[in-house]
C-alpha positions in Angstrom: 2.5 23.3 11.5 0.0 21.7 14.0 -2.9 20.2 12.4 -6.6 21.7 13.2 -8.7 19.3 14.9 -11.8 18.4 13.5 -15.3 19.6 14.3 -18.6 19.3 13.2 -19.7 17.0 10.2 -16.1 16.0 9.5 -15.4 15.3 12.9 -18.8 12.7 13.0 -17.6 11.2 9.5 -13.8 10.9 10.8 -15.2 9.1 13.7 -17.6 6.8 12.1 -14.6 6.0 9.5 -12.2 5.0 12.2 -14.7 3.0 13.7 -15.5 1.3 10.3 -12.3 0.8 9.9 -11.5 -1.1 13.1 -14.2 -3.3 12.6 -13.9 -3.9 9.3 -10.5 -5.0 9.8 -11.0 -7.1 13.2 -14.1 -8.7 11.9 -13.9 -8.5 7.7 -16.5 -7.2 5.8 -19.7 -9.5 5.6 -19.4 -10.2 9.0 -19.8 -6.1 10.3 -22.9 -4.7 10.3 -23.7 -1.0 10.5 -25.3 -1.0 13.8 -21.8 -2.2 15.0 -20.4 0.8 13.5 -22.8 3.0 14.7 -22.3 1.8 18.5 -18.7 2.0 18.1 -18.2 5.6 16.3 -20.9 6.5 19.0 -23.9 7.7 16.7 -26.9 6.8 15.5 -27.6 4.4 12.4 -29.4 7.1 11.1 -26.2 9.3 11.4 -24.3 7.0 9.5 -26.5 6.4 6.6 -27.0 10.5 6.6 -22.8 10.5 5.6 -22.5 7.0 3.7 -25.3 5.7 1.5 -24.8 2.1 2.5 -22.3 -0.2 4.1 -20.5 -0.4 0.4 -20.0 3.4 0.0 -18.5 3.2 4.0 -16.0 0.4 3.1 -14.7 2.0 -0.1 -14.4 4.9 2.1 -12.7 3.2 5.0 -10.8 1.3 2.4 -9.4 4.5 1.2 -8.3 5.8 4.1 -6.0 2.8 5.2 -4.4 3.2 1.5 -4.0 7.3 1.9 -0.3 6.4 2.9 0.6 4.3 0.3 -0.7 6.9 -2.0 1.1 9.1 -0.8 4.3 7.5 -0.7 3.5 6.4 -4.4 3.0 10.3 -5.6 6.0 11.3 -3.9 8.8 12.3 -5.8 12.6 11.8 -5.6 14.0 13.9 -8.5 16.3 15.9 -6.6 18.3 12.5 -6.2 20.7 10.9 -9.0 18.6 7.7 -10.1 20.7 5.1 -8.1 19.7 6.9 -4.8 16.3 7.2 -6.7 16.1 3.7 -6.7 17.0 3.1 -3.2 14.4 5.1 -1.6 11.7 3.8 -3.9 12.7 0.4 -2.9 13.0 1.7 0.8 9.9 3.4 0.7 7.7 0.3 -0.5 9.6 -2.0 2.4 8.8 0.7 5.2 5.0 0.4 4.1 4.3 -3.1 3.9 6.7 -3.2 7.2 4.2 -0.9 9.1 0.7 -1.6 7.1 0.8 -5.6 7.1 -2.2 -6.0 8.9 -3.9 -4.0 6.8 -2.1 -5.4 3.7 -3.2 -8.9 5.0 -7.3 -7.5 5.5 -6.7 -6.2 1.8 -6.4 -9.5 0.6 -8.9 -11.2 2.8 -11.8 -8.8 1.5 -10.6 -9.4 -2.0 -11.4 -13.0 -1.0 -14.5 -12.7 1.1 -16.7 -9.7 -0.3 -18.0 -10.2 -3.6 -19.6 -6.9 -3.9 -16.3 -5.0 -3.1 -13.8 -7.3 -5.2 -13.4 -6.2 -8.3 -12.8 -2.7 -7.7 -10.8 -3.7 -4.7 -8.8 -5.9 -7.2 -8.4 -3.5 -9.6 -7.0 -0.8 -7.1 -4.9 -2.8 -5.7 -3.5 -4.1 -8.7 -3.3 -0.1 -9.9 -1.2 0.5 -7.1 1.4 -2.0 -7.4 1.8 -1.4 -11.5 2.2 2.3 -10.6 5.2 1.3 -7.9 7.0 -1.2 -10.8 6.4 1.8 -13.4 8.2 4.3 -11.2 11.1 1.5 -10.8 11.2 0.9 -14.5 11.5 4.6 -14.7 14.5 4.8 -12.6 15.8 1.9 -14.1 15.9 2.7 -17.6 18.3 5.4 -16.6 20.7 3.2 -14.7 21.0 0.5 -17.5 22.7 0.2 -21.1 20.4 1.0 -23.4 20.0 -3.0 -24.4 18.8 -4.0 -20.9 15.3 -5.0 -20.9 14.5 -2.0 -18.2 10.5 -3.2 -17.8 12.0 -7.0 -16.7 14.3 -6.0 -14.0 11.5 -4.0 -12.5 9.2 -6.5 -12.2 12.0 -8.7 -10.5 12.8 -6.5 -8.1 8.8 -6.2 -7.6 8.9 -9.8 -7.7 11.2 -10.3 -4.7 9.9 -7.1 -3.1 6.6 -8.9 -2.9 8.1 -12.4 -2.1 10.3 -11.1 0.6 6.9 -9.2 2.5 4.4 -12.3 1.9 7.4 -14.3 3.7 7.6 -12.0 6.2 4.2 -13.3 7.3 4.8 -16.6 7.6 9.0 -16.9 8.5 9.7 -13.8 10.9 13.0 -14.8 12.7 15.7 -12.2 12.2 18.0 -14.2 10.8 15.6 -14.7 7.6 14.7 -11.4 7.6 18.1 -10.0 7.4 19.1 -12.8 4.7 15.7 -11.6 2.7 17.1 -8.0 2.8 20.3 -8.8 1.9 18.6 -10.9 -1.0 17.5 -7.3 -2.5 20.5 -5.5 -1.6 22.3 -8.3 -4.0 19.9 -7.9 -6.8 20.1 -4.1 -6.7 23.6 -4.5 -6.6 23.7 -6.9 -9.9 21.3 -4.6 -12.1 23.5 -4.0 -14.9 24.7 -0.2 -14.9 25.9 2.0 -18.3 29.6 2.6 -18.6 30.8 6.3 -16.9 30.5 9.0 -19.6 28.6 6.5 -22.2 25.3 8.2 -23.6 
């Protein structure tokens, strides 16, 4: 089903957003100033203030919508799947989102840095975030594994290399790394300890 296009008030706030947005991540935080905004969503500075009570409220706003997919890959659910497919797709899922959000990822971290005013709570989502992905692998896990395998340790490895493998993606983006770093997961997926068939 198509999707009704805006109009009216939402249509100004969607439009002042996606101008925050871009500005926000081409230029940071500190460094955009609302009247930039303004001139770029194509309203006043009046209008923006009328929908956002400061530049704060408009970057946790903006904020929020650049993390709506991730939340929505995080709430989704994959129970009609036996837990080693489970595990798959959650690992698949958070590999297809850094793959496609890294810029964003990257301006995550660099207002974390650089706006003092916005860093704790952008901390503490961000940190909320990626404990809510290693819970839903320690989840999946714990039904995989004997019952003496420390299920809340191989979840944070694989988070571990999950993490490792996009931060080197950054830096080391030759396809021959790449494909060795993917491999690198497929092996650890592959070496999580599984119960014997027909055990409890």
């Amino acid at each position: 089903m198509a999707t009704e296009p805006l109009s009216g008030k939402a249509a100004t706030q969607e439009r002042i957003l996606v101008a925050a947005t871009e500005l926000f991540l081409e230029k940071g935080y500190e460094q955009t100033t609302v009247a930039e905004v303004a001139e770029r969503g194509g309203v006043s500075r009046a209008t923006v203030f009328w929908h956002f009570n400061d530049k704060a409220s408009l970057f946790r706003q903006a904020f929020n919508r650049l993390v709506e997919p991730l939340r929505q890959s995080l709430d989704r659910t994959f129970d009609d799947l036996e837990p080693e497919k489970q595990l798959r797709q959650q690992v698949a899922t958070y590999r297809a989102y850094s793959g496609s959000h890294k810029e964003a990822i990257k301006a995550f971290i660099r207002w974390a840095q650089e706006a003092p005013e916005a860093r704790e709570w952008l901390v503490a989502t961000l940190l909320d975030f990626h404990q809510r992905f290693a819970g839903a692998l320690t989840e999946i896990i714990s039904q995989i594994v004997p019952p003496n395998q420390d299920s809340v340790a191989i979840a944070t490895g694989l988070v571990v290399l999950l993490d490792g493998d996009f931060f080197l993606s950054w830096f080391d983006t030759s396809d021959r790394r790449m494909e060795e770093r993917s491999r690198a997961v497929d092996a650890y997926l592959s070496m999580i300890p599984r119960k014997v068939q027909g055990a409890a």
